[in-house]
DSSP file (Angstrom, degrees, kcal/mol; ACC not computed):
  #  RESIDUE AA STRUCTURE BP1 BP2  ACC     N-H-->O    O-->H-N    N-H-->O    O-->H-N    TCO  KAPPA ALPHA  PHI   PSI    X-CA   Y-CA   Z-CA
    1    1 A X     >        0   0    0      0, 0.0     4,-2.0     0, 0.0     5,-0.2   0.000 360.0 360.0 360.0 -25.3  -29.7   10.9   52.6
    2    2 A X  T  4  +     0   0    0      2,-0.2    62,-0.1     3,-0.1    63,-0.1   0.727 360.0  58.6 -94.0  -6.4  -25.8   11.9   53.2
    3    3 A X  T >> S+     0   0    0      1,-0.2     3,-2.1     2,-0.1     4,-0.5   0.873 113.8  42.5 -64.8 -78.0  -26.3   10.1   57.1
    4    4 A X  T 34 S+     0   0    0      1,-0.4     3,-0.4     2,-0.3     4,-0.3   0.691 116.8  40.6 -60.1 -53.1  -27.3    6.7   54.9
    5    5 A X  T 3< S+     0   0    0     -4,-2.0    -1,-0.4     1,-0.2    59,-0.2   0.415 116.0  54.5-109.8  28.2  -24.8    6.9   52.3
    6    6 A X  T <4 S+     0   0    0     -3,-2.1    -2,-0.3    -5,-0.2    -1,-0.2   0.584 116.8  39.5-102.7 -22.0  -22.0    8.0   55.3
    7    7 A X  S >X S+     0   0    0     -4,-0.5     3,-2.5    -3,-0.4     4,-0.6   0.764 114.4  50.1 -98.8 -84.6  -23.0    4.8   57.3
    8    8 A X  H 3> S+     0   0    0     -4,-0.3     4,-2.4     1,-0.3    -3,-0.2   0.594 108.7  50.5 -42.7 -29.1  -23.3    2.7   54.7
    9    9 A X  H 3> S+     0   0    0     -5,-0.3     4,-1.4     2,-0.2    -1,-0.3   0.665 111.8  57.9 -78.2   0.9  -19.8    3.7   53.3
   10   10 A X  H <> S+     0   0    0     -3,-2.5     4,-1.8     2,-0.2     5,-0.2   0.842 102.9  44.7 -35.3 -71.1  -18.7    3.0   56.8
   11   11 A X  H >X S+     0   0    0     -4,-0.6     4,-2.7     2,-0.2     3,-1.0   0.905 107.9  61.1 -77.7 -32.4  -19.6    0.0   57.1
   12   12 A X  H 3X S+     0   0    0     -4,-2.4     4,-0.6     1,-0.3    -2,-0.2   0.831 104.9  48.3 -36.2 -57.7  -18.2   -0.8   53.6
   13   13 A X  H 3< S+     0   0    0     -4,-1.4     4,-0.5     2,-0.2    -1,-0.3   0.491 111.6  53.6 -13.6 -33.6  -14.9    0.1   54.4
   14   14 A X  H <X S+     0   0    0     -4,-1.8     4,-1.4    -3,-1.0    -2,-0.2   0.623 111.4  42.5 -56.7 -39.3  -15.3   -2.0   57.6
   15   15 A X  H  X S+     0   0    0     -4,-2.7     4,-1.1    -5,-0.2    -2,-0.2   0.762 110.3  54.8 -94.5  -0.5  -16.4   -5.0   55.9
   16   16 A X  H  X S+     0   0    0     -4,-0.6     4,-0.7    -5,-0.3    -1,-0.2   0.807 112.2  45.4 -95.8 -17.7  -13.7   -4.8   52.9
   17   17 A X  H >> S+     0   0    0     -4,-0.5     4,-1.8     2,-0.2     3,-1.1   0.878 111.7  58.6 -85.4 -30.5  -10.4   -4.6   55.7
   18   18 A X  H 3X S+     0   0    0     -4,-1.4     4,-1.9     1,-0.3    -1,-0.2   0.861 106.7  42.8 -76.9 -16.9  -12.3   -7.5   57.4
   19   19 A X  H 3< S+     0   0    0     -4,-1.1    -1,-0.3     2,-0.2    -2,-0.2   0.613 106.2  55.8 -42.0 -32.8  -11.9   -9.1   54.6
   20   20 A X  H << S+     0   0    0     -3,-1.1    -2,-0.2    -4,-0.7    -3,-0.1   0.521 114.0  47.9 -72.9 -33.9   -8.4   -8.0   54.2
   21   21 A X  H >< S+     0   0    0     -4,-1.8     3,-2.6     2,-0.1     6,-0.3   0.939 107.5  49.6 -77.5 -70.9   -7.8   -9.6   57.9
   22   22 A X  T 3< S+     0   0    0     -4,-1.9    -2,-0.1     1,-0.3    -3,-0.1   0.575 110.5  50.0 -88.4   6.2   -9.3  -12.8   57.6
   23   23 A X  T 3  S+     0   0    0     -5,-0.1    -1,-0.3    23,-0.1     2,-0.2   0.316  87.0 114.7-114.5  24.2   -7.4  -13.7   53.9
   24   24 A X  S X> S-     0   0    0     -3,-2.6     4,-0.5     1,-0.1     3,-0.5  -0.646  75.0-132.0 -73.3 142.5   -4.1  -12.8   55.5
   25   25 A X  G >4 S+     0   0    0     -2,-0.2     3,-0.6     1,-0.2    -1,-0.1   0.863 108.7  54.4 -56.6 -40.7   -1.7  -15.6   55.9
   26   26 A X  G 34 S+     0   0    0      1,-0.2     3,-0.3     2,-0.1    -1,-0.2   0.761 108.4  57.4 -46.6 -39.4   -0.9  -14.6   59.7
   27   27 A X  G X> S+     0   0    0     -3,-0.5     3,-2.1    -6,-0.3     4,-1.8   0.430  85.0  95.9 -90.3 -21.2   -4.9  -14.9   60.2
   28   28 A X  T << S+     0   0    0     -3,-0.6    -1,-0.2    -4,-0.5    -2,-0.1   0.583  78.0  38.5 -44.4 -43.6   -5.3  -18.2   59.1
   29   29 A X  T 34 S+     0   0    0     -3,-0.3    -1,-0.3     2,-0.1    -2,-0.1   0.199 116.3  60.7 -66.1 -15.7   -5.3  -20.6   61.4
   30   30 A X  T <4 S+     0   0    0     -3,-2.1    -2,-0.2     2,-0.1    -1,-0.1   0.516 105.7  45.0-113.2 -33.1   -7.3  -18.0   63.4
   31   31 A X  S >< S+     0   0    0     -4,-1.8     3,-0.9     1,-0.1     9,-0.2   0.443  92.6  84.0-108.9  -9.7  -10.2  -17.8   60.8
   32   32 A X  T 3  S+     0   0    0     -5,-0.4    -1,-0.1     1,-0.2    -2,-0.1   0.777  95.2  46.2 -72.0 -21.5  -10.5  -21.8   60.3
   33   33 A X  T 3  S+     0   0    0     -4,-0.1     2,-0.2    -3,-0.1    -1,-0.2   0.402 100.4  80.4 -89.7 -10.2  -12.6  -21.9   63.2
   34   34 A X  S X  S-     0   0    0     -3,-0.9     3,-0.8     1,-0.1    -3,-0.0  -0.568  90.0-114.2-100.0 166.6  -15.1  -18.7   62.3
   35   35 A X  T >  S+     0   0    0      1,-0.2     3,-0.9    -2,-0.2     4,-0.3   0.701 112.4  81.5 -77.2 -11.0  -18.0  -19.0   59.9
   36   36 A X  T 3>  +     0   0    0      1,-0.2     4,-0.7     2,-0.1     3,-0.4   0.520  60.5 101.1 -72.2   4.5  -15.5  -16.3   57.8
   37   37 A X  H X>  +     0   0    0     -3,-0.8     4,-1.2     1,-0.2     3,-0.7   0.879  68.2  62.9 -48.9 -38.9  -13.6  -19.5   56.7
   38   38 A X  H X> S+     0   0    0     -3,-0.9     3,-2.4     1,-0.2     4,-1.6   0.992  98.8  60.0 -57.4 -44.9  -15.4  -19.3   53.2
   39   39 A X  H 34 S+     0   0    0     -3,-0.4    -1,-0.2     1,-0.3    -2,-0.2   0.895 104.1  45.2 -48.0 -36.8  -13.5  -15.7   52.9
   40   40 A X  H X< S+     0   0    0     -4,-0.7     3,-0.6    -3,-0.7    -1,-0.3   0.656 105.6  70.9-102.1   3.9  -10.1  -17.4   53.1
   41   41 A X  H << S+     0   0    0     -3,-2.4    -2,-0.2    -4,-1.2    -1,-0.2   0.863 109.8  30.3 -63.3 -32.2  -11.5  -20.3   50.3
   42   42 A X  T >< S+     0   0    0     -4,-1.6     3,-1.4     1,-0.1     4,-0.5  -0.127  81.3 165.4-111.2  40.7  -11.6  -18.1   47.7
   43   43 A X  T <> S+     0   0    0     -3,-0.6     4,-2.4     1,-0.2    -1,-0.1   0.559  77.5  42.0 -28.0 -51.0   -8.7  -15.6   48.4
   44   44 A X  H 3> S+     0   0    0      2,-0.2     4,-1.8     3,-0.1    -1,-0.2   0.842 117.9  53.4 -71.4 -29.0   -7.9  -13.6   45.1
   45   45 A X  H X> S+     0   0    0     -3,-1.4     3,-3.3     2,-0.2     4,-1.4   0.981 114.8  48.2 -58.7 -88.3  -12.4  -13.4   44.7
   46   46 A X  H 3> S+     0   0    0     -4,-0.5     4,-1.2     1,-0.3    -2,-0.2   0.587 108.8  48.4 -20.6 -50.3  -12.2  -12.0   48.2
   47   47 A X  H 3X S+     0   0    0     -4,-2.4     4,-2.7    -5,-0.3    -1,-0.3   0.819 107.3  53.0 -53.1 -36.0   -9.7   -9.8   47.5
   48   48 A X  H <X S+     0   0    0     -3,-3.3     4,-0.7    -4,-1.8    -2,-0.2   0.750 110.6  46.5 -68.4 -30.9  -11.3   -8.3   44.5
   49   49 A X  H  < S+     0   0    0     -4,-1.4    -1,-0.2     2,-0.2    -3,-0.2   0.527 104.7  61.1-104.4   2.9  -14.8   -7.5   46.2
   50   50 A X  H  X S+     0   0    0     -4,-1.2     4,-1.7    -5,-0.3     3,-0.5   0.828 108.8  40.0 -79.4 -26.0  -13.2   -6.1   49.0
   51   51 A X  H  < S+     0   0    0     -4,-2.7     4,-0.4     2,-0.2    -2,-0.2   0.581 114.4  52.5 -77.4  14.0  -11.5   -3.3   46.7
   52   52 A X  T  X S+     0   0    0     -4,-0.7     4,-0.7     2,-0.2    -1,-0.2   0.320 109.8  51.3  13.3 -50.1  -14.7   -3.1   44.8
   53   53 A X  H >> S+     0   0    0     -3,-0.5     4,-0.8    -5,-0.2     3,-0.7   0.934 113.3  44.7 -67.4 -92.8  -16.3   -2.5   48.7
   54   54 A X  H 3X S+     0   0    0     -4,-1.7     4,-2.8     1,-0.3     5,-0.2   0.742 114.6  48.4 -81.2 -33.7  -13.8    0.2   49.2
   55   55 A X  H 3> S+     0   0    0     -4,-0.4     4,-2.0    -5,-0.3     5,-0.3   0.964 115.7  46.4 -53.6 -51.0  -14.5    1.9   45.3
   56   56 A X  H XX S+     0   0    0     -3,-0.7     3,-1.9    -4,-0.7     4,-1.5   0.907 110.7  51.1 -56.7 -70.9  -18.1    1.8   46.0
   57   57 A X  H 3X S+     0   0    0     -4,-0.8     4,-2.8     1,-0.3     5,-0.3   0.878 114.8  45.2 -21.5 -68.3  -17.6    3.3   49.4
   58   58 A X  H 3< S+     0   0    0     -4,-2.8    -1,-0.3     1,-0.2    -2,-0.2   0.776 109.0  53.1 -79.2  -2.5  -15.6    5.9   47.9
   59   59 A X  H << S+     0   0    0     -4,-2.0     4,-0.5    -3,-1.9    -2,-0.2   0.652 107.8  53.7 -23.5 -74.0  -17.9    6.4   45.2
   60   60 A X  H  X S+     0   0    0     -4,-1.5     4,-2.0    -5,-0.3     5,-0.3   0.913 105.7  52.3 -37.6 -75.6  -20.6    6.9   47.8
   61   61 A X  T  < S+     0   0    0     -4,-2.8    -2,-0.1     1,-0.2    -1,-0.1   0.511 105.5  53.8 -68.1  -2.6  -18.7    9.4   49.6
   62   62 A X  T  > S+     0   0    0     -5,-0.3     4,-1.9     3,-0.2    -1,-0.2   0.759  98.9  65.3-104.8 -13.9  -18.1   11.6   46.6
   63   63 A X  T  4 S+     0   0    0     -4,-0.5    -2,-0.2     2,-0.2    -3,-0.1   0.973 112.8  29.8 -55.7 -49.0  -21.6   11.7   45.8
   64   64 A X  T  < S+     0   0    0     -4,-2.0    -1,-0.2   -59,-0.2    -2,-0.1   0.932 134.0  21.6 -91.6 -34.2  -22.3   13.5   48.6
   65   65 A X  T  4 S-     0   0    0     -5,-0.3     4,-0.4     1,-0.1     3,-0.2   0.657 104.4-102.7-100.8  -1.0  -19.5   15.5   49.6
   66   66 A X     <  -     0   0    0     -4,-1.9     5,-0.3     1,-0.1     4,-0.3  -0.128  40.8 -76.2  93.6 160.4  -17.2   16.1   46.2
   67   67 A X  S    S+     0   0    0      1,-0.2    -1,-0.1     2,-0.2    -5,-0.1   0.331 118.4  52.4 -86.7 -17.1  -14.1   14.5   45.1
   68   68 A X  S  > S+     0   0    0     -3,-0.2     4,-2.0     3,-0.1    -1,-0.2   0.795 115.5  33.7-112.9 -48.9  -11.7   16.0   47.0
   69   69 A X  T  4 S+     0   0    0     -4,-0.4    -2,-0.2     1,-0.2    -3,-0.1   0.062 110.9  61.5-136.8  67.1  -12.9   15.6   50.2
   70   70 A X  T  > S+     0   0    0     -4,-0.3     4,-1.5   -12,-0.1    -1,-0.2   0.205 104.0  51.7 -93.2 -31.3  -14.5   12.2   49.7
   71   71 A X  H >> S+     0   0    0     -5,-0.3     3,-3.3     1,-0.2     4,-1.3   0.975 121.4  37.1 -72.5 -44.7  -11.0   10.6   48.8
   72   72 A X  H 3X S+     0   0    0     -4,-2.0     4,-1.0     1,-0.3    -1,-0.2   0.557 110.3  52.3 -93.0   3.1   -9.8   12.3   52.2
   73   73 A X  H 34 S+     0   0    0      2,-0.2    -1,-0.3     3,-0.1     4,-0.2   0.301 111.2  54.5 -68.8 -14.3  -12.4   12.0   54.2
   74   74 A X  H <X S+     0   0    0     -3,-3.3     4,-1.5    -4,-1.5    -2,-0.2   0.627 106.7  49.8 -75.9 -31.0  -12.0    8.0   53.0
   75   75 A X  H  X S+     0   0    0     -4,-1.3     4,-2.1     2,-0.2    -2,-0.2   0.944 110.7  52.9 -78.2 -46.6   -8.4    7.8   54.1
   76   76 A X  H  X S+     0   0    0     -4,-1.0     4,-0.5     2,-0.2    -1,-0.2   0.614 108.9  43.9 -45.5 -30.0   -9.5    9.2   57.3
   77   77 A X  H  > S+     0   0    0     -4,-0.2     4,-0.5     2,-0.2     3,-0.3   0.926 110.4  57.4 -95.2 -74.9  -12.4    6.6   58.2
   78   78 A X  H  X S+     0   0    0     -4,-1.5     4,-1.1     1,-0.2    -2,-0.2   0.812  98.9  60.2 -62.0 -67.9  -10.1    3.8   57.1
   79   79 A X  H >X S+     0   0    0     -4,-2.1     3,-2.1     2,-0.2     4,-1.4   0.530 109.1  41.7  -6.6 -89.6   -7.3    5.0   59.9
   80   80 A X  H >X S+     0   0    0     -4,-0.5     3,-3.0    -3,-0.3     4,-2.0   0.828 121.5  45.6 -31.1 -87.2   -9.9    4.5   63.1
   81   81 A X  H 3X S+     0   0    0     -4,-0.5     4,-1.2     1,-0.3    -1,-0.3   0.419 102.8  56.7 -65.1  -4.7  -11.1    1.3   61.6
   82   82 A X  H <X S+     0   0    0     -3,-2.1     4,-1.4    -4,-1.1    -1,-0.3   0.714 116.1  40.4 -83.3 -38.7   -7.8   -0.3   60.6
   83   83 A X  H XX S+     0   0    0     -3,-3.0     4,-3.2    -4,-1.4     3,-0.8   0.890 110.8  64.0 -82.6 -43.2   -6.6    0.0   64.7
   84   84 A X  H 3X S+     0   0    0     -4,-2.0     4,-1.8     1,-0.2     5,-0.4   0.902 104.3  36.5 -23.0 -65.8   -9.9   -1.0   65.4
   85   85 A X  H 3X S+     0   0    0     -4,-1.2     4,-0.5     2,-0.2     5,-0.4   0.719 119.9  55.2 -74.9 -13.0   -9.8   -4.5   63.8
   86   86 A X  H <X S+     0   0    0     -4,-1.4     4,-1.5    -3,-0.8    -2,-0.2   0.903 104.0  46.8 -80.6 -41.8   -6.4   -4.6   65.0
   87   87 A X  H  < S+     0   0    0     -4,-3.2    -2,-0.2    -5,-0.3    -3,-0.2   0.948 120.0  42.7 -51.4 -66.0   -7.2   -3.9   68.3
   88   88 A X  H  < S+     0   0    0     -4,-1.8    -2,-0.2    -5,-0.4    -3,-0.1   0.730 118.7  37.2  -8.5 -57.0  -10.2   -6.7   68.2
   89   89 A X  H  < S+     0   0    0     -4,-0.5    -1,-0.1    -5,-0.4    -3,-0.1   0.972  99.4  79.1 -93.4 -41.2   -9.0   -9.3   66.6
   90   90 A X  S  < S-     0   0    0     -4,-1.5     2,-0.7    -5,-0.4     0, 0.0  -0.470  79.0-120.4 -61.2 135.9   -4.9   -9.5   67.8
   91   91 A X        -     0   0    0     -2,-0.1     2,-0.7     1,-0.1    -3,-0.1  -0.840  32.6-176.4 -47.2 108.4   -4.3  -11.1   71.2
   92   92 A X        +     0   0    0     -2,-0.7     2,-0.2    -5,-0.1    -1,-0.1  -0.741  29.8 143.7 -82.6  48.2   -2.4   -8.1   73.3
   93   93 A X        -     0   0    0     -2,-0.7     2,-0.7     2,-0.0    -2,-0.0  -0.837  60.0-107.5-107.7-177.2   -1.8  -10.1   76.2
   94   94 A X              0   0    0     -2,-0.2    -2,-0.0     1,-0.1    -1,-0.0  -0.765 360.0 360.0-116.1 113.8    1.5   -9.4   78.1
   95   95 A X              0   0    0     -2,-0.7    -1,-0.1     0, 0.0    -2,-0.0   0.386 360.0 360.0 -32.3 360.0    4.3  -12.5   77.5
């Protein structure tokens, strides 16, 4: 049961920063073309159920492991997945 509610808060945290990407202004133009276009209709909605995502998620993670080190074991899994989508999603090609 703590693998299950350690990937799901995983992936909850994954889907509330992609959310956090695709209603960014920079991202816009970029996201008009993906089926995540609905994400950038509603922005402030979107914003609210991804921190909702990331409450549950942390939530999750104090159920199994305790309060103290759910919140920092949350900051820690966001890190990885924040370069992650950055990595992914930005064009890095060389000017």
């Amino acid at each position: 049961m703590k693998i299950f509610f350690l990937v799901l808060s995983l992936v909850f945290i994954f889907s509330a920063f992609y959310a956090f990407y695709c209603i960014n202004k920079k991202q816009y133009k970029n996201i008009l073309n993906t089926p995540f276009y609905v994400l950038t209709q509603y922005p402030k909605c979107t914003q609210c159920i991804a921190y909702i995502l990331l409450i549950i998620a942390l939530l999750m993670l104090i159920q199994v492991y305790g309060f103290s080190i759910a919140f920092i074991s949350l900051w820690i899994f966001i890190t990885p997945i924040i370069f992650l989508i950055i990595l992914l999603k930005n064009n890095l090609k060389p000017k």
